[in-house]
N, C-alpha and C positions, 0 to 999 in steps of 0.2 A: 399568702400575703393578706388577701381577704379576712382570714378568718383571724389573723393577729391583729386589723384593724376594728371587725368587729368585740372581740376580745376589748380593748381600748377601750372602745364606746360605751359597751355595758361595764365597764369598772367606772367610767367616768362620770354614768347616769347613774352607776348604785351610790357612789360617792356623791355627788348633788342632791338626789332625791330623799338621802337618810334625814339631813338634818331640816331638809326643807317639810319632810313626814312630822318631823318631831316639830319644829316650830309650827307645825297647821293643827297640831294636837295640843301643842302649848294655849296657843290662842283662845281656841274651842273652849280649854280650860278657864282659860282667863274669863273671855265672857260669860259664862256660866257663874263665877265667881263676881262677874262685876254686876250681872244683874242682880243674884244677892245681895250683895255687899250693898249696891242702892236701896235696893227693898226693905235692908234692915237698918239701916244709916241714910238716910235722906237727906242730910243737915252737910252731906262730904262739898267739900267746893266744887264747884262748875270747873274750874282750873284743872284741875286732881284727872277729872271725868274728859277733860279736852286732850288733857295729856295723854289718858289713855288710848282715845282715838288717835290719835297722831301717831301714834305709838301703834297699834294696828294699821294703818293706814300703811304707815314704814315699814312693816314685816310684808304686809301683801304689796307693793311695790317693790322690795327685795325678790319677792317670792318669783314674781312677774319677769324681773329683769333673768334670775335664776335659769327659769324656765326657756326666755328666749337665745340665754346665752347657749344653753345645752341645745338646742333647737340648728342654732350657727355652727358648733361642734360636729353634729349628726351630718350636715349637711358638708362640711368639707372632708369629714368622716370619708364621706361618701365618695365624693369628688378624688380627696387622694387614692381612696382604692380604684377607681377605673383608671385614672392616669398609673398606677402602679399594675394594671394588668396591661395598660397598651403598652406599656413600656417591656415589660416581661413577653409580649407575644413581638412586640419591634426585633428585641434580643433573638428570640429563639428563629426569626425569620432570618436577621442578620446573620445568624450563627451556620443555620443551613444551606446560606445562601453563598457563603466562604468557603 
């Protein structure tokens, strides 16, 4: 039972972590591109460049929320599996005890 809930857990944290890899490499990218793109285009509106910020801001507050919702998973992760072993060792005592 343990090992089908850990099972769970890491399909669950490979499945959050992929795209939240890919959106922390996207970024990286972006900024890279937006300090050129400043360096060679100075004249872009402030607007454009605020957007942009917001716009990173909203990914690493996704990123954040991601992270602690996977964090709540792990942790009841956790919790179902000892209730699923006191409950399998409750059984096998009732069972003996019949």
């Amino acid at each position: 039972m343990r090992g089908v809930m850990y099972a769970a857990l890491l399909f669950t944290a490979s499945f959050l972590a992929t795209p939240v890899a890919a959106v922390s490499a996207c970024q990286t990218e972006k900024s890279h591109q937006t300090v050129s793109a400043t360096a060679d285009y100075p004249q872009i509106p402030s607007h454009e460049l605020m957007l942009e910020e917001a716009t990173r801001e909203q990914s690493e507050a996704l990123f954040q929320r991601q992270m602690r919702q996977l964090e709540k998973m792990q942790r009841k992760a956790e919790r179902d599996s000892a209730r699923a072993e006191k409950l399998l060792q409750f059984k096998n005592k009732s069972g003996n005890a019949g």
